[in-house]
N, C-alpha and C positions, 0 to 999 in steps of 0.2 A: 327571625330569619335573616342571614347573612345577605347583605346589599351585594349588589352583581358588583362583578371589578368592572371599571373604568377600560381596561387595555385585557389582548391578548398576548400584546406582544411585548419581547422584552431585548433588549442588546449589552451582551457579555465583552467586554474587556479585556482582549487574551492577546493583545498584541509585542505584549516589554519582552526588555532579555530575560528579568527577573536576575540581573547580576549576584546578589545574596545566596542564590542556590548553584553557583558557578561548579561545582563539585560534582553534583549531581549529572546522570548521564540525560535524562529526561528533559523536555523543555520544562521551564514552568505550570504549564498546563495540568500536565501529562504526570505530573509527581504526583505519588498514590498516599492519601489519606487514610489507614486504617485499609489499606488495599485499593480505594477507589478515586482514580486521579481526580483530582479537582476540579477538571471541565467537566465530568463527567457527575462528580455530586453539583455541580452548579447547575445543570441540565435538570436532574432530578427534581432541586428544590423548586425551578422554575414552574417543572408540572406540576408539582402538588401546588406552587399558588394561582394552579388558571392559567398559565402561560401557555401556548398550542406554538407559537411561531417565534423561532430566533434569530438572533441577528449576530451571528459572532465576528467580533472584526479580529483576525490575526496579522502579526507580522512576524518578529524572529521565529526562525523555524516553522515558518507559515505549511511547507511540504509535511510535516509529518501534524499535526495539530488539524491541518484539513482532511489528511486519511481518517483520524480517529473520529472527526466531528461526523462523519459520512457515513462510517458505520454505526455508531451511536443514534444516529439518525433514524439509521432503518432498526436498531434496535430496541428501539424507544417507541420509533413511529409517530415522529415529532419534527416538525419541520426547520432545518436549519439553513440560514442561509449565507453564507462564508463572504466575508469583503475580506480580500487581502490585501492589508494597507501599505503601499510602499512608505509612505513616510513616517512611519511608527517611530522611528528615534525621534519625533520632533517631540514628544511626550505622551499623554492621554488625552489632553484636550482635540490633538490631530485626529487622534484614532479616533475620537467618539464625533468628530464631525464627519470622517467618512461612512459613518450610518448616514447620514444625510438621508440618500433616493432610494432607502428602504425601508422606512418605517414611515408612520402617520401620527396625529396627536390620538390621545397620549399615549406615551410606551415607556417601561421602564427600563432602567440602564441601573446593571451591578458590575463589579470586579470580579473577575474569574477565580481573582484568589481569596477573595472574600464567602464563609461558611456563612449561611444564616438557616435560622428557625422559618420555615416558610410559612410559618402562620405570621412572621412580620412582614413580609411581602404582601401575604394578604392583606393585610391594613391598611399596607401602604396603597396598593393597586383599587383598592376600596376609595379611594380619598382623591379629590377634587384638586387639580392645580391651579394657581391662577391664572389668567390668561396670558399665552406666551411666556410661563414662568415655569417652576418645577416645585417640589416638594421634594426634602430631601430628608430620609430617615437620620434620628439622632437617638444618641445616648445620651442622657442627661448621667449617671450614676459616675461620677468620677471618679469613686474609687472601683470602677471595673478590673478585674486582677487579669484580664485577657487581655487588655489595653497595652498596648506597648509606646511607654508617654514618648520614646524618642523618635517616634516614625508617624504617629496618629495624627491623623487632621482636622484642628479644631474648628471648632464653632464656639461665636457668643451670638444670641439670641437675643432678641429684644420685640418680646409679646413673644409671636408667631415667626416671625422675620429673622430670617438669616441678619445680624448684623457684621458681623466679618468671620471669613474663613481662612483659615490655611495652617501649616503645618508650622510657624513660628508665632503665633500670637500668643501675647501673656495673657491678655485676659480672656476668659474663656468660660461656658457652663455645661458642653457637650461636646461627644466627638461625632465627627461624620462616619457610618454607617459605613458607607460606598455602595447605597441602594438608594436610587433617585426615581420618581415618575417625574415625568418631563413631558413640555408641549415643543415643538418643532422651534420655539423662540429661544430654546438655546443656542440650536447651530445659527442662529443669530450673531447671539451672543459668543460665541467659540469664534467665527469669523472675526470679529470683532477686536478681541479678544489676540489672535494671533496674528493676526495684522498690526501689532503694536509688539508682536515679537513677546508676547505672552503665554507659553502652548498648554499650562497646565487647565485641565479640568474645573480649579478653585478659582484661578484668574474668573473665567466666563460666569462662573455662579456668582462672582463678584458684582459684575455688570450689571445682573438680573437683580441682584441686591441692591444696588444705588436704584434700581427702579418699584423696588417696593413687589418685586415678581419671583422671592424667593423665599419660601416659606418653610417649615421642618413640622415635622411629626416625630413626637415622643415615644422610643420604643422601648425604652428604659424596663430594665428585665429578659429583654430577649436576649435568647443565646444568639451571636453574632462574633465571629475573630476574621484579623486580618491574615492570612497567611504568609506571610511575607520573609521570611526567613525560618532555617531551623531550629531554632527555640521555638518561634512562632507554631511552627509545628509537631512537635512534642507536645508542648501547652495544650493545643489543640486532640492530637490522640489520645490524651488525658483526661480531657471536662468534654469530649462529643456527648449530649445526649444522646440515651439510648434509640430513640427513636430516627435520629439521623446515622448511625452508625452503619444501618446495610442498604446493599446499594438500592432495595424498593423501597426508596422515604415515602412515608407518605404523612 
């Protein structure tokens, strides 16, 4: 028998310009996968893992990303709840602290342009963080062929423990995911964090790691891409599982 999850709720990451897709007429969002914009499969996979209640923080292009989040809404018949963040250029770590006064421990946080297998969500949302810490999914499999080494954000691990992250370290055994459960002790940490003029997301996991309150779960095998460019997305129209490919994932 499948352990109940931890959370129902989860908070999406839709606030960047997404500069790499400057060509395109769509926000980043809103750019179609196989037909089905990416907020829109990110929604999906959240229902299939137990997710009922969302938290989207937008910012560029906040007007049209809020139309779609609203009708998708009543579409789904899933509760979303829109923070439009004015200071979204400050990076991710800003945006993911303007979740702040809308969620509870614990909830998980994914990237918008992030695909994942929602039986890895499951897992994740299955699993225990530490106290005032987070759990952050990883890829141990370095030779992932989705991986794109010049943008991904490492992890080196040491036991269970995040021992350093971010997107220039040499030594390193996994990449970050960009699927977190999290207890309210990060916007701790993000405060924190950006108050030293530090606004990235890896900054504050940093912190939570000098504290021993950053742990990873191995999801090594799961299908999981960053979207982030159009290679990124090709690659992706190419290896979707069949089971993610129409818009009822389930």
């Amino acid at each position: 028998m499948n352990q109940a999850p931890k959370t129902n709720t989860a908070v999406i990451l839709a606030a960047g310009e997404g500069g790499r897709f400057a060509n395109r007429e769509d926000p980043k969002p809103l750019i179609p996968l196989l037909g089905i914009p990416l907020l829109e499969r990110s929604v999906h996979t959240l229902i299939a893992a137990g997710i009922r209640h969302i938290v989207l923080v937008c910012g560029y292009r906040a007007n049209e990303i809020t139309t779609f989040a609203d009708d998708l809404a009543r579409r789904l018949d899933v509760d979303i709840h829109i923070i439009r963040h004015k200071g979204w250029r400050e990076g991710n770590g800003s945006s993911t602290l303007a979740a702040k006064s809308a969620v509870n421990d614990p909830f998980l946080l994914v990237m918008c342009d992030h695909v994942f297998d929602p039986e890895m969500l499951r897992r994740l949302i299955q699993a225990t963080p530490p106290d005032d810490g987070l759990i952050l999914a990883v890829d141990g499999n370095l030779d992932n062929p989705l991986v794109d080494m010049e943008d991904v954000t490492r992890v080196r691990r040491k036991d269970c423990y995040i021992a350093a992250i971010g997107k220039g370290i040499d030594v390193f055994d996994a990449f970050d995911t960009g699927a977190f459960l999290c207890t309210r002790g990060l916007f701790t940490a993000l405060s924190d964090a950006i108050a030293a003029q530090e606004g990235s997301l890896s900054a504050a996991v940093m912190r939570l790691t000098a504290e021993s309150k950053a742990v990873t779960l191995d999801v090594s095998g799961a299908f999981w891409i960053d979207v982030d460019d159009e290679t990124a997305l090709n690659r992706a129209e190419g290896t979707l599982p069949r089971k993610l490919r129409e818009s009822a994932i389930t």
